[in-house]
N, C-alpha and C positions, 0 to 999 in steps of 0.2 A: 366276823361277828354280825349279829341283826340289829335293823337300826335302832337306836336309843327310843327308848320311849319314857317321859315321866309326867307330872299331872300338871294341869294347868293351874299357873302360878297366879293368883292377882296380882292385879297394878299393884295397889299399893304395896304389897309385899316386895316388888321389885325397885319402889321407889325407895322406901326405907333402905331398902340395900341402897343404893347408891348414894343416896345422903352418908352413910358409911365410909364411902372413900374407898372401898378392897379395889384393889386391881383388877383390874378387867372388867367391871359390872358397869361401866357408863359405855362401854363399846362393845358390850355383846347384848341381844335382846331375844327374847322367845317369841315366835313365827308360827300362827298354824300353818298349817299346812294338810294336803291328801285331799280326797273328793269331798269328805264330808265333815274336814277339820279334825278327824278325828289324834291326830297327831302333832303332838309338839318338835320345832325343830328349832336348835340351838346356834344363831347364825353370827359369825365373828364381823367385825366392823367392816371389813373387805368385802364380805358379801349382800354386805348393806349398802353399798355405795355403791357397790353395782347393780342393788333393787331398783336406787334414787334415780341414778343415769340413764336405768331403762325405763322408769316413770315418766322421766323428762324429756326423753325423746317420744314416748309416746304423745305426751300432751305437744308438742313441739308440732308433731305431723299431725294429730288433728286441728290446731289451728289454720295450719297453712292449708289444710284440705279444706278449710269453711273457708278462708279467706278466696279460693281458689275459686271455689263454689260461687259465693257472691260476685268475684268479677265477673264469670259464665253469664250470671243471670244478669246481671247489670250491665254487661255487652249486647244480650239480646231482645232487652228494654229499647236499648240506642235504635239496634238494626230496625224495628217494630215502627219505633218513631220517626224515622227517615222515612216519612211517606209525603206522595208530590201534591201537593195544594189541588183546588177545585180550578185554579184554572189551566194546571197539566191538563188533569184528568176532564175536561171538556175538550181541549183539541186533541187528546191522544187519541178519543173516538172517533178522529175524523182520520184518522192512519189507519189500513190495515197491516197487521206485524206479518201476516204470512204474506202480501203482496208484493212483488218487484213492481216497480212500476215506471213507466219511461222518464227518459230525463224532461221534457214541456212538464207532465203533471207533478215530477217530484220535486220542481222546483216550486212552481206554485204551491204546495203543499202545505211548502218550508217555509215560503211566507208567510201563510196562511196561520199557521201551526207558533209564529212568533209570540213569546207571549212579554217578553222583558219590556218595558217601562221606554227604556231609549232603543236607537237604534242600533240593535244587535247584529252581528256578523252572520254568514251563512256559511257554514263547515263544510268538508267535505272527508269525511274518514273512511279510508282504503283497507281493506285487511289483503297482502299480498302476498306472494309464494315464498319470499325469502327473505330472511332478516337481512341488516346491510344494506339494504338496499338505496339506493340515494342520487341525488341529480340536484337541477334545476329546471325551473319553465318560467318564459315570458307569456303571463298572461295580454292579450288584448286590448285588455279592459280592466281598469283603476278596481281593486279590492278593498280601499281604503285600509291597507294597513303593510309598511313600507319596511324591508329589509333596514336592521341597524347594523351597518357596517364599521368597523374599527380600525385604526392602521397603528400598530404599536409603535411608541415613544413611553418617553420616560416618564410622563404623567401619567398613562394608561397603567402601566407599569404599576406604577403606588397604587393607584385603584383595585387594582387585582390584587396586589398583597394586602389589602384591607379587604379582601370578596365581595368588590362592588362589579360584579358582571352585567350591564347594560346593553349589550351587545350583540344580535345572533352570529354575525361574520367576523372574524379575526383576518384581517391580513399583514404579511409581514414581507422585511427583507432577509435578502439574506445574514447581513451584516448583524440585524437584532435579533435572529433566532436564537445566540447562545445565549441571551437575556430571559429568553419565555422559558429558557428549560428546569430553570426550580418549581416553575410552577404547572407544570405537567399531568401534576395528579389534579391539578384543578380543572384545569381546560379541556385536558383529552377525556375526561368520562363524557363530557357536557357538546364533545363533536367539535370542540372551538379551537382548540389546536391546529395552528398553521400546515402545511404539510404540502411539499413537489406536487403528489396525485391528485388532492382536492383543486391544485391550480393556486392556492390564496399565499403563495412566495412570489415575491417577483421583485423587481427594482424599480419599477414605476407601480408602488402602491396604487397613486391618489386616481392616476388613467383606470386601473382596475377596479378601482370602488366604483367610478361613477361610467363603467360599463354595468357590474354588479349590479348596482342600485334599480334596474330597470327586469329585474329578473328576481326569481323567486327561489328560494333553496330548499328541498325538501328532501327528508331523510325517514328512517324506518326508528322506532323509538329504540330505548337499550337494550330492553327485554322481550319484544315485542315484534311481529311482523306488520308494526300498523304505521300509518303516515297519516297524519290530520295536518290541514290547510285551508285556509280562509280563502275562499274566490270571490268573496264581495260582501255587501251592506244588505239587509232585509230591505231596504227602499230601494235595491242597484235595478236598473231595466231586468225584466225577465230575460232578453236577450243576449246580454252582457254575461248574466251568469251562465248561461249554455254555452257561451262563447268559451266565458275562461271555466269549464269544467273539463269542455274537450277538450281543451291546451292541457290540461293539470293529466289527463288521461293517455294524451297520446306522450309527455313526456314520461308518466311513469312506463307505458306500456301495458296496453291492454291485454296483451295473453300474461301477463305479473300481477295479474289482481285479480282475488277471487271474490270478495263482495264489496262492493261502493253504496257508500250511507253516506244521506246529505241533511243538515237538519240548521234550525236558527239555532240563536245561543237562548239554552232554559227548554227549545224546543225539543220534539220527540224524532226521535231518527226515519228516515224515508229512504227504505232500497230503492237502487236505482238499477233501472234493466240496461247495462252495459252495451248489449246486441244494438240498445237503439242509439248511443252515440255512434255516428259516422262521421 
């Protein structure tokens, strides 16, 4: 058969029906329908709740598409605003970004280049060949800022099951390793995990800290082929800092690094031409 066709009914005609009461007339309703309405279609209550559920999902994804929307634009408000004050942007001109430049003038730079209030630290950030990568160096010369070394007991113990980590060094014995092992997932992403290879097991902890203590630990980040290290104070001698960059260089290994940047803290980064440490 072809489809139904009949006229269009007014509302009120189809209210007074259902004031009525007949069966059926409060859950079926008349629907145009076709390109140009020209068609009446007769749709049972089933088919109506499935109009409503498709309405509702549509309204459902256009809000979440504007809600989406707004945080885009109100993320790239932030990014916009994250711009560096006038007194970056006076010593940055005093960098150039395409220059390497030797270690004498990249240190003076980095002083130069200080901009922080107190006396800020001078960095030194390596990007190297390969992640993992990790050691120690005894710098020369005082960096002002001292390895915190730990030796587990049962008071460390509680501090750690509360996540109070103060610490860069974990050392242990053997005796209290089966004590660190619940807390595994905490130490070992963070490198802090005791362990035979790193050397930090032994039976005379407190001899091993205060060899430790005069030496520096540096490792490659999680995610990352990069090693950052403090080798001194924006006031330290110029010479102290050449001192302890070569230290920091030859313990990494200079054929393991492919670009070295040295900068104050706040201040703007300064390649450094590798060829001239010797």
């Amino acid at each position: 058969m072809g489809k139904k066709r009949i006229k269009l009914v007014d509302d009120s005609k189809l209210k007074e029906k259902a004031k009525t009461g007949l069966p059926g007339e409060t859950s079926r309703r008349l629907v145009k329908s076709g390109k140009e309405h020209g068609r009446i279609t007769d749709m049972g209550a089933e088919a109506l709740a499935e109009a409503e559920r498709l309405k509702e999902k549509e309204k459902k994804l256009a809000e979440e598409t504007k809600v989406k929307t707004k945080k885009a634009v109100k993320k790239k408000v932030l990014v916009k605003a994250k711009a560096r004050g006038k007194k970056y942007q006076e010593v940055r001109k005093k960098v150039d970004r395409n220059k390497i430049y030797p270690l004498p003038k990249a240190i003076k730079l980095a002083q130069e280049t200080s901009i922080s209030k107190f006396n800020g630290a001078i960095e030194v950030h390596l990007v190297v060949r390969e992640s993992g990568l990790k050691g120690e160096v005894q710098f020369p010369h005082a960096t002002g800022k001292q390895t915190r070394i730990a030796i587990v007991n049962d008071a460390l113990l509680k501090k750690i099951a509360k996540g109070k980590i103060d610490f860069d060094l974990l050392l242990a014995t053997p005796a209290t390793m089966p004590k660190l092992t619940k807390y595994a997932k905490t130490l070992g992403p963070r490198g802090l995990m005791p362990n035979p290879k790193a050397g930090t097991i032994t039976e005379k902890p407190e001899e091993l800290a205060k060899k430790m203590a005069s030496k520096t630990r540096f490792k490659t980040e999680a995610k990352a082929p990069l090693i950052h290290l403090v080798i001194g104070k924006v006031d330290s001698k110029a010479n102290d800092l050449e001192a302890n960059f070569k230290a920091l260089i030859e313990a990494v290994g200079v054929n393991k690094i492919k670009k070295a940047v040295i900068a104050s803290t706040m201040g703007p980064g300064i390649k450094v031409d590798l060829s001239s440490v010797s």
